[in-house]
C-alpha positions in Angstrom: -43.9 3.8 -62.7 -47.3 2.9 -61.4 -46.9 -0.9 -63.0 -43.7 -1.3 -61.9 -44.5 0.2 -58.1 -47.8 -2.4 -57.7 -46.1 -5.5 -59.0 -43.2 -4.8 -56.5 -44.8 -3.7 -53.6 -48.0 -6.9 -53.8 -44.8 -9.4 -54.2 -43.4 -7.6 -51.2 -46.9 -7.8 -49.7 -47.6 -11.2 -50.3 -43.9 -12.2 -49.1 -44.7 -10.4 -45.6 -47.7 -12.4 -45.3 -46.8 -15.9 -45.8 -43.7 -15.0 -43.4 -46.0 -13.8 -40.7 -48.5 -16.8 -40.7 -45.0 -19.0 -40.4 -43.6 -16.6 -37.6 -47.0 -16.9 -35.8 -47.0 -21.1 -36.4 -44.1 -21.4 -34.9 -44.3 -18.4 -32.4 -41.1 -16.8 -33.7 -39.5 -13.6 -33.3 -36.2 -12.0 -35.1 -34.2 -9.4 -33.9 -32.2 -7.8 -36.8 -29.3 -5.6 -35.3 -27.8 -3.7 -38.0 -24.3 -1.5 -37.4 -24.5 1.4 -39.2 -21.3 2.8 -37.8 -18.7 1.2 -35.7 -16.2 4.6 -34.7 -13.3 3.8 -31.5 -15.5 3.0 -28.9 -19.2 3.7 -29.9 -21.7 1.8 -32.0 -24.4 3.2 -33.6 -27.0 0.1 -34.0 -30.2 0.1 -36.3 -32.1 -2.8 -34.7 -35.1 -3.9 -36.8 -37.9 -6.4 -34.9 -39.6 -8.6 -37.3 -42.4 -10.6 -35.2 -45.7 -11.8 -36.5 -47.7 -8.6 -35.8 -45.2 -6.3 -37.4 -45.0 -8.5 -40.5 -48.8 -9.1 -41.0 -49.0 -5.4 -40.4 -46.3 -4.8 -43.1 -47.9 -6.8 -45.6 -51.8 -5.1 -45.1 -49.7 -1.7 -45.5 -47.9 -2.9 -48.8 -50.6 -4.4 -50.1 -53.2 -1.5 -49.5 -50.5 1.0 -51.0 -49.9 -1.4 -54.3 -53.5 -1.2 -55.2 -54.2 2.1 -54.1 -51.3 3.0 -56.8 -52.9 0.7 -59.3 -56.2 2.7 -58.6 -54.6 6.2 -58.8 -53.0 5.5 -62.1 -56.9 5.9 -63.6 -57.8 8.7 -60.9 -55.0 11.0 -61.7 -54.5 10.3 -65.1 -55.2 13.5 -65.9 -52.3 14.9 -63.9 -49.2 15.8 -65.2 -47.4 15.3 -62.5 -48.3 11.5 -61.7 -45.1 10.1 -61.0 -44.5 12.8 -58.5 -47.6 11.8 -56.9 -46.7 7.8 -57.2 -43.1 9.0 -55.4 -45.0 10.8 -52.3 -46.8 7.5 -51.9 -44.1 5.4 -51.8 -42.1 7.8 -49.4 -45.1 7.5 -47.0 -45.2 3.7 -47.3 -41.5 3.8 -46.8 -41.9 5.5 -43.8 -44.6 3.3 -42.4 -42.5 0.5 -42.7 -39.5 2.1 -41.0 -42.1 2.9 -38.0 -43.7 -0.7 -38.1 -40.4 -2.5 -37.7 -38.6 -0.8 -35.1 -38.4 -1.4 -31.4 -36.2 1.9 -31.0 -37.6 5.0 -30.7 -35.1 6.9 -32.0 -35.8 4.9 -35.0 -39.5 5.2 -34.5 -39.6 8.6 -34.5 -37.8 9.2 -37.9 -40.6 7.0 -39.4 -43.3 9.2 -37.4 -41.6 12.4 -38.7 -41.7 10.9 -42.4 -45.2 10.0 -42.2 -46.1 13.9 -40.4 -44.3 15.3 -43.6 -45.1 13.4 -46.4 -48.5 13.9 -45.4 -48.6 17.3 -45.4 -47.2 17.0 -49.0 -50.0 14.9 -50.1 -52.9 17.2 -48.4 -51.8 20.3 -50.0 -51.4 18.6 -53.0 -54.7 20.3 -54.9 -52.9 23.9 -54.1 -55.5 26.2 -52.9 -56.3 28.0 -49.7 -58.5 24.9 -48.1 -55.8 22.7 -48.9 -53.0 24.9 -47.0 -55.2 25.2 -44.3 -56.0 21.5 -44.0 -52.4 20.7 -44.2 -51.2 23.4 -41.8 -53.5 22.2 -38.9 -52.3 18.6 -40.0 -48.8 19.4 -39.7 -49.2 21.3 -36.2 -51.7 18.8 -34.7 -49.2 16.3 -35.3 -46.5 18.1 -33.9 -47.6 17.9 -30.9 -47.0 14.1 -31.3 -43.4 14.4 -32.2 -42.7 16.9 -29.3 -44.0 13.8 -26.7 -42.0 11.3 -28.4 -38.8 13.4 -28.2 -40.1 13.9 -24.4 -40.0 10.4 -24.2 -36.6 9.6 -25.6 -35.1 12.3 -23.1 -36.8 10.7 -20.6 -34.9 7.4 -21.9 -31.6 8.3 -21.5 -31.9 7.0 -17.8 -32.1 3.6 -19.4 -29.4 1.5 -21.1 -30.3 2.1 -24.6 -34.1 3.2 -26.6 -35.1 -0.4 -27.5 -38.2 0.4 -25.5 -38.9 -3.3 -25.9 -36.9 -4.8 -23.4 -37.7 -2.3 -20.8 -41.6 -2.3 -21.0 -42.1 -5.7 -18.7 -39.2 -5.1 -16.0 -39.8 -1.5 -15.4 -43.4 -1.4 -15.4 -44.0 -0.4 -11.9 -41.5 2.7 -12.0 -42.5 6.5 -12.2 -40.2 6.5 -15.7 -41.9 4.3 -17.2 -44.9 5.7 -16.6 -44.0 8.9 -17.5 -42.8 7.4 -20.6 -45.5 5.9 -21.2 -48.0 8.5 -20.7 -45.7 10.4 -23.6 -45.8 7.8 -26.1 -50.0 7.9 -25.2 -50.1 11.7 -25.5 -48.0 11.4 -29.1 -50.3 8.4 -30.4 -53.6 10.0 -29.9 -52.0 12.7 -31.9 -51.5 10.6 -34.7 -54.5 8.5 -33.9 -56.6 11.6 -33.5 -58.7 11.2 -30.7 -59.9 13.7 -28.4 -58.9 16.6 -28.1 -56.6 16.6 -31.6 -59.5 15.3 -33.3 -60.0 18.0 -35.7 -57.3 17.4 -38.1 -58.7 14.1 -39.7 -61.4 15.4 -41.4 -59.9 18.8 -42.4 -57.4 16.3 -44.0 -60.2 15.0 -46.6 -59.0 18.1 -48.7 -56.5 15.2 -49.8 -57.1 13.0 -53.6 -59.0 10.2 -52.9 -56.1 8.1 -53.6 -54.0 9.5 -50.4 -57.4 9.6 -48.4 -57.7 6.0 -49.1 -53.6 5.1 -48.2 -53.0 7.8 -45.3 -55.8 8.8 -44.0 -57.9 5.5 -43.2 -55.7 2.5 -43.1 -52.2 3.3 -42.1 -51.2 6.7 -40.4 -54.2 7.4 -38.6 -53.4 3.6 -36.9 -50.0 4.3 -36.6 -50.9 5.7 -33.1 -52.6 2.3 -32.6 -49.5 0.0 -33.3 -47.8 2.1 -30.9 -49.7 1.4 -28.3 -50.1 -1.8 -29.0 -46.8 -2.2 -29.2 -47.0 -0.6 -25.3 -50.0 -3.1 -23.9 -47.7 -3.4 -20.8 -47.7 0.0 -19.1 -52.1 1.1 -20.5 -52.7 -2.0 -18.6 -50.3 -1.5 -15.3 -51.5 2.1 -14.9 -54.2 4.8 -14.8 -53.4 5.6 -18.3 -55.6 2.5 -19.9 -58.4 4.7 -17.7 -57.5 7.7 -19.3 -57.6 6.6 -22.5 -60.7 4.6 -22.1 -62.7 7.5 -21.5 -61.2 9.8 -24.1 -61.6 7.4 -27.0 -65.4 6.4 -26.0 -65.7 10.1 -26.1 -64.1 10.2 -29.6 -66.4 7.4 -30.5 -69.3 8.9 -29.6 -68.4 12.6 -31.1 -67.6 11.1 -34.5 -70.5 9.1 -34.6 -72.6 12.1 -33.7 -70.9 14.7 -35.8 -71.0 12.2 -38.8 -75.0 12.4 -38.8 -74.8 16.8 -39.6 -72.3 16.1 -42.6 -72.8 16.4 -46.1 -69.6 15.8 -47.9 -68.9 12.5 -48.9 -65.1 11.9 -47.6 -65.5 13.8 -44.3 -68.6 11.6 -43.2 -66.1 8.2 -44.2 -63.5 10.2 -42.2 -65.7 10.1 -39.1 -66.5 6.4 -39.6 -63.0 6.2 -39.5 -62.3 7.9 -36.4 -65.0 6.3 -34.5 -63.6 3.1 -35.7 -60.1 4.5 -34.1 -61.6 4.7 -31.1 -63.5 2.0 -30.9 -59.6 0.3 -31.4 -58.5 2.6 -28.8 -61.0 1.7 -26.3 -60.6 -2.0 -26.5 -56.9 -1.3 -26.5 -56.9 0.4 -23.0 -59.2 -2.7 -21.7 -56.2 -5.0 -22.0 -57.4 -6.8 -25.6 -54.3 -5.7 -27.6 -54.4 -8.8 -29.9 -58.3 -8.2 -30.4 -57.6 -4.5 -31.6 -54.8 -5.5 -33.6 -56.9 -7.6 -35.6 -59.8 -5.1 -35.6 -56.7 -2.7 -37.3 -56.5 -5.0 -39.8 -59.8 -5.8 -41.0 -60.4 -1.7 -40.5 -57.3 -0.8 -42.7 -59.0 -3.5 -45.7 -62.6 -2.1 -45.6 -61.9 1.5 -45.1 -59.4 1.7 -47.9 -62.5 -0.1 -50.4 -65.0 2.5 -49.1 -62.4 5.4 -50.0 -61.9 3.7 -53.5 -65.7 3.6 -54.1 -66.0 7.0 -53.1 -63.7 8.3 -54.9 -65.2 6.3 -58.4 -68.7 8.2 -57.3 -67.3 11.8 -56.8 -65.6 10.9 -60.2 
């Protein structure tokens, strides 16, 4: 299971890659529309956008979750239930990908709801009362996130459809979109744990090192992120670029603080990691979204090594 899951998902990885570099070359974007069900009169569409920052994106996740399997082959060898284990990661990656590719928010938030449950199956995967707690703040902080982005897609239904994407530039001036926008902020700082949800990211260390290294420092805690990234239009139109420029220097500067009184070993990388998230969040709101993609990228890479190496040390 593990072989198999690494060689597919690098191939997959690599694929992504050499498709982005050629989509950013020749400044390419696809549209994928895909008609689930066609009944009398109504449609129901899947659309699927595939530009370069969604397939670079892609290919850091895949790649990051093949060799975090590779490496949790050794780490939880001792585990009878590994391929269990190997299944939970690939539903979360699964997940990630259905959030990275979608300019619906319908669609988006079935990926954010995979990634809010299958995470909560991976912290309270060590069964014991830490764990449960751990996950149950997890699951509830992230609720809140879920709750705006349903806020959000009621307050789409004015629109002509939840492709948020081709909305974002005309309707920027309007009170809907702002409201809209302020939602989707509200549900990514959530996920992205910034002030004042910041609590559940380093309860979540109760997690294997594996899942710490996957979920909880390269790809959901920056799902928030790509969000707003994928948003630029309406931070920078708005107060809300403000809002959030203050919150996440705040974050920044908490983490960094708290991270100086800590003495386990995975909560003090989990505080790198959310001052690191804020430092993304606060170049995000000051108009730089290519700048804090890229810092997401090299974030996700390094992060997910200094997991792997603490994980070979607590072993």
């Amino acid at each position: 299971m593990c072989s198999i899951s690494f060689i597919n998902l690098i191939s997959i990885s690599l694929t992504c890659f050499l498709l982005s570099l050629y989509y950013l070359l020749n400044n390419m974007v696809y549209f994928i529309e895909w008609e689930v069900v066609s009944l009398n009169s109504m449609s129901i569409v899947m659309t699927f956008l595939f530009d370069w920052m969604s397939l670079l994106f892609m290919s850091f996740v895949l790649m990051i979750a093949s060799l975090v399997i590779f490496y949790s082959k050794e780490y939880m060898e001792s585990d009878e239930n590994i391929n269990r284990f190997i299944m939970l990661v690939l539903m979360f990656v699964l997940s990630m990908m259905l959030l990275i590719i979608s300019p619906n928010l319908v669609s988006i938030l079935l990926g954010w709801d995979g990634l809010g449950l299958v995470s909560y199956c991976l912290v309270i995967y060590f069964q014991n009362i830490k764990s449960y707690n751990a996950g149950m703040l997890t699951a509830l902080s992230n609720r809140i996130g879920d709750v705006a982005l349903l806020l959000a897609i009621a307050w789409m239904l004015n629109y002509g459809s939840w492709n948020y994407i081709f909305y974002l530039e005309v309707m920027q001036n309007e009170f809907s979109m702002l409201m809209i926008g302020s939602l989707v902020m509200l549900a990514a700082m959530t996920k992205s744990a910034q002030i004042p949800f910041s609590s559940w990211l380093p309860a979540a260390m109760a997690a294997p090192t594996p899942v710490s290294a996957l979920v909880h420092s390269s790809t959901l805690v920056t799902a928030g992120v790509y969000l707003l990234i994928r948003f630029n239009i309406v931070l920078s139109t708005s107060w809300l670029g403000q809002l959030l420029l203050l919150l996440s220097g705040l974050t920044m500067f908490m983490a960094g603080l708290g991270a100086n009184f800590e003495f386990d070993l995975k909560k003090i990388i989990a505080l790198s990691t959310l001052s690191q998230l804020g430092l993304m969040m606060s170049i995000l709101s000051m108009g730089f979204y290519k700048l804090a993609m890229f810092h997401l990228l090299t974030h996700a890479l390094f992060k997910a090594l200094l997991f792997m190496c603490a994980g070979a040390i607590i072993h």
